[in-house]
N, C-alpha and C positions, 0 to 999 in steps of 0.2 A: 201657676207655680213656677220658681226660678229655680236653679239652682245659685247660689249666690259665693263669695268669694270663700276659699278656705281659712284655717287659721296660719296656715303657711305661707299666706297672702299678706302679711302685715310685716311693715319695714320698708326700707327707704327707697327700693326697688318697684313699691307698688304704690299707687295709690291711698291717698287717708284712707285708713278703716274706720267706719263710721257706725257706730252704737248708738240704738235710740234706749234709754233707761226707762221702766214703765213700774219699776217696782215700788217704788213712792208712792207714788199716783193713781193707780187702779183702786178699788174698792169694791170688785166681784170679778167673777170669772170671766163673766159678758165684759165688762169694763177691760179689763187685761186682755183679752181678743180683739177689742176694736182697737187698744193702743200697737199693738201687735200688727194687725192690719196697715196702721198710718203708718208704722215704720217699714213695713214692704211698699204700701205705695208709694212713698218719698224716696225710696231706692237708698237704703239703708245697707250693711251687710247684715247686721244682727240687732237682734232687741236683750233687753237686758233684765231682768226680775230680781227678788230677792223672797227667798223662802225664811220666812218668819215665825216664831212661838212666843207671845208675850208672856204666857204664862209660866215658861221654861227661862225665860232672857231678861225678863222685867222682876229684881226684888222687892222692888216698893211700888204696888199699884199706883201711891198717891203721890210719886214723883212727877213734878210738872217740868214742862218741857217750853222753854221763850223761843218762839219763832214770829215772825211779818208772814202777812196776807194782804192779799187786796181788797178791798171793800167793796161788794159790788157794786153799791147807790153809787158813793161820790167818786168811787177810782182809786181813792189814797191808800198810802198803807196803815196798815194798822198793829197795832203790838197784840200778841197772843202768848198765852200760856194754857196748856193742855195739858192731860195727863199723859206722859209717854207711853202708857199702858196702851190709854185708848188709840194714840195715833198707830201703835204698832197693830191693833187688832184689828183696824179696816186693812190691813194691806193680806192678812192673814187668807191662804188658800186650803183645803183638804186634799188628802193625797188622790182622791181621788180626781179633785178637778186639777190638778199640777198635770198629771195622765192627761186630761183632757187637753190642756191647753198647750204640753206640749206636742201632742199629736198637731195643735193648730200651727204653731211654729210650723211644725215640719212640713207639712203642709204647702205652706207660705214659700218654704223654702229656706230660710233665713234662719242664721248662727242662733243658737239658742244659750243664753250667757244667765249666770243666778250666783248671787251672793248666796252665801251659807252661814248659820251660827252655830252648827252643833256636829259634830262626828256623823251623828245618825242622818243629819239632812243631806251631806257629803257622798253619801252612802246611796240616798235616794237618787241624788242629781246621778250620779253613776247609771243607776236605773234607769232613769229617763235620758239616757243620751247626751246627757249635758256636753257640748262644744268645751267648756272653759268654766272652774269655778272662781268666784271672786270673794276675797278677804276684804273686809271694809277696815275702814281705817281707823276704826277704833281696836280692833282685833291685830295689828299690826306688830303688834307684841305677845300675841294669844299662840306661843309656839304649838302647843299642842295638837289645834287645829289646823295651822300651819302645816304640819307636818300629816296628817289625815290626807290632808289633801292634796297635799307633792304625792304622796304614795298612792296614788289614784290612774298617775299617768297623764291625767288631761293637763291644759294649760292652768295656769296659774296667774292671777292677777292680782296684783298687790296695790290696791287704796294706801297712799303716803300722809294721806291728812293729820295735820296734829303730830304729825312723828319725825324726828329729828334724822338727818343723814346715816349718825351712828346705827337709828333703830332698822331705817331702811335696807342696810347693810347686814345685819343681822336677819332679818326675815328672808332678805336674798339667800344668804347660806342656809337658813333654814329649809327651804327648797331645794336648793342643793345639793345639801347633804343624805335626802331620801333619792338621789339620783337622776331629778327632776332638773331639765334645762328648760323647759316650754315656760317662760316666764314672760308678763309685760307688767311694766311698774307705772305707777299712774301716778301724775301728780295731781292732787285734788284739795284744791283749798279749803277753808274749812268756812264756815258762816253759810246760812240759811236767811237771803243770800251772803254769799263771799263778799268782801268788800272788795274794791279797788285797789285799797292798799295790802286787801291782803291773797289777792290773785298771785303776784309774785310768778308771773311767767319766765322770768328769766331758770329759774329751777330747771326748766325741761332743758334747757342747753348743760346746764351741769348733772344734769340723769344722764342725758344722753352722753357726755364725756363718759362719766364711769360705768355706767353697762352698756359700751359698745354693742356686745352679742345682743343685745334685749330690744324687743319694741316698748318705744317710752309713749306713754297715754296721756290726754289730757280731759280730767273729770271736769266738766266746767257747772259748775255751779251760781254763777253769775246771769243776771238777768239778758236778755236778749241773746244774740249769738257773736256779736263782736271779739269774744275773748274764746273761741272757738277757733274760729280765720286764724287771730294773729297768733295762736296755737301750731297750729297747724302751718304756717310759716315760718316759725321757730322753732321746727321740725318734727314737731309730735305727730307720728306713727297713727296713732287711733286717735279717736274725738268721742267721748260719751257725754251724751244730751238731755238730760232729762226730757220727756216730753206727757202733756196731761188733757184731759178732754176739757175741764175747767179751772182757768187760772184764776178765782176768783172762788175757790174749794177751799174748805178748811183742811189745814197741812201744810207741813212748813215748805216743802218742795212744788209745790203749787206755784206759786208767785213768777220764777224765777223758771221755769218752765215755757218749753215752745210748745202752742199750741194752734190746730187749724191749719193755716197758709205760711202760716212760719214752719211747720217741720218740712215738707219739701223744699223748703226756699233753703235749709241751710243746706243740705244734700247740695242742692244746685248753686249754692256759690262755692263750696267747699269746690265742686270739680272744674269751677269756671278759672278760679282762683288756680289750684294745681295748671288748668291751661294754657292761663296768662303769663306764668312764670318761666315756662320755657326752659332754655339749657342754661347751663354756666357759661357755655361757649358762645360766643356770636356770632350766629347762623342767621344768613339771609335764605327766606321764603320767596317760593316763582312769584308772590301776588306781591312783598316787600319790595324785590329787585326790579318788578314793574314799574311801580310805585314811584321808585328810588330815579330811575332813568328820566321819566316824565322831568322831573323837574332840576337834574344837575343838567350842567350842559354840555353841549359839543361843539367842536371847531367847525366854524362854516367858514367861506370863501369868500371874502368882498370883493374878490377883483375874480376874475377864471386864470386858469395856471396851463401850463403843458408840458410834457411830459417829459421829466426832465429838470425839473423845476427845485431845487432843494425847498424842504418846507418852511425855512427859515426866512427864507427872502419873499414868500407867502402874505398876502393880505389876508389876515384873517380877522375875526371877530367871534367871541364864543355865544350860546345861545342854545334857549334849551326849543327842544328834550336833546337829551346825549343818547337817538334814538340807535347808536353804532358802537359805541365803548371805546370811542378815541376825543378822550377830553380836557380841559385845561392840566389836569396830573400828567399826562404824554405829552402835551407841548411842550414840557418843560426843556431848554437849552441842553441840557446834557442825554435827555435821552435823544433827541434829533438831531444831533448831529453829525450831516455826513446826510443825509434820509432825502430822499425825493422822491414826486409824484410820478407814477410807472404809468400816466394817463393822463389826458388832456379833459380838464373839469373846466365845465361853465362857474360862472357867477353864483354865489349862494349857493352852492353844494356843501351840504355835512361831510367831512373827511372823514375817512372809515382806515384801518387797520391796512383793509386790500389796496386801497388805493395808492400806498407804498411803499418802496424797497429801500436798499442800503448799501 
């Protein structure tokens, strides 16, 4: 068991915060424990759920729902239509096994995060310790709930899918106004999967403009992890990932989902990438400045001199390594002027700093 980062750990100071989402994807309790599992062994901070009632959230059982899957045999995708009834009803947990599974969180160690559709589920997540409740982005205008849930105290995450800046704007004050600052706003495309055209990354730099105080998230919905990275280099705060045991399951988040050897790999380029990136500043490293010496060069001596000698009237020739730090940029006419060697040098000697005065 870890302890793993807080939620005061997220922003520009720290590290991506990195959510693995499992609430899609499970289909029993056993299922949402082993996803739960893969996102502490890929060194995750938190996993992510969604506490659902179809029969409470769904008013027309025989509404169908168009989502892509994968085809097992041939690979390809394929078109789907399901009843949204039933896709909601595999994901469905009892209070009982919520108990359970979030004891397994804790466990693990790892941020415990859950969407909510109803007042009374708000209430629950309370109960079970909930880290952070998340509003999906169809709710994004659901003030009511909105507002249950500012009044909670815990974080708040706001799903922007489908809702315009004005709407985002509004839900932000609606948190607010119940005295609630712990807010991160996520931008999350919309499509199952998102399209290319309609990822729309540039959004997080204009979140990021107008809630400065805020960590801004990036839901990625999009196949693979590519639009994750360049998330996350466009400064998004948190990264949520869906992740599923079988990508080739019926369910529209399946598809477009890491699963296996890809959920640790995004973990580990997420932090390789924050490595590479370094400072704003340009700072040389002991192993850079090594590096750097080997191959500029230094002033050597074609003829031997003695002591006494201005460097000027010096046979020289430059050549690497500049194993000394006296090199073609110090030969220059105006800084030597006047300058002579306090020492009699053989032939092919590299000039060094010590070897003279003025």
């Amino acid at each position: 068991m870890r302890t793993d980062a807080r939620l005061t750990d997220i922003g520009d100071e720290h590290p991506c915060f990195i959510v693995f989402e499992a609430g899609p994807t499970h289909t029993s309790l056993e299922s949402a424990k082993f996803l739960a599992e893969q996102a502490y062994n890929a060194g995750a901070n938190a996993v992510k759920f969604q506490m659902l009632d179809a029969d409470r959230l769904v008013a027309n059982r025989f509404s169908r729902f168009k989502y892509q899957r994968l085809d097992r045999v041939s690979g390809s995708v394929v078109d789907m239509s399901e009843s949204l009834y039933d896709i909601l009803r595999r994901r469905e947990l009892t209070r009982d096994e919520w108990v359970d599974l979030r004891a397994f969180v804790k466990f693990l160690g790892l941020n415990f995060f859950c969407t909510a559709c109803f007042p009374e589920e708000i209430d629950f997540l309370v109960e079970l310790d909930c880290h952070s409740i998340k509003i999906a982005s169809a709710d994004i205008n659901h003030f009511p709930l909105i507002r249950h849930a500012a009044r909670t105290g815990l974080c708040i995450q706001l799903d922007t899918g489908g809702g315009t800046l004005y709407e985002v704007e509004r839900a932000v004050d609606c948190v607010r106004k119940e005295g609630n600052n712990s807010i991160i706003i996520h931008h999350c495309p919309t499509g199952y999967p998102a399209s290319l055209d309609n990822v729309n990354l540039q959004i997080i730099k204009t979140l990021r403009q107008l809630y400065p105080e805020y960590p801004i998230a990036f839901s990625d919905h999009s196949p693979d992890m590519e639009m994750s990275i360049a998330a996350m280099m466009l400064g998004a705060n948190m990264i949520e990932k869906t992740i599923t045991l079988d990508k080739y399951a019926y369910g529209p988040e399946h598809m477009f989902s890491l699963a296996g050897r890809e959920i640790p790999m995004l973990v580990r380029t997420i932090r390789n990438v924050e490595k590479a990136m370094g400072a704003p500043n340009k700072m040389m490293g002991a192993a850079e400045l090594l590096s750097r010496d080997k191959v500029r060069r230094g002033v050597y001596l074609k003829e031997a001199v003695v002591a006494g000698t201005l460097i000027s009237e010096a046979r020289v020739e430059f050549r690497r390594p500049n194993s000394v730090g006296f090199g073609p940029d110090c030969f220059d006419h105006s800084v030597t002027v006047g300058v002579r060697f306090n020492k009699d040098l053989p032939e092919g000697s590299v000039v060094s700093f010590d070897d003279l005065t003025k």
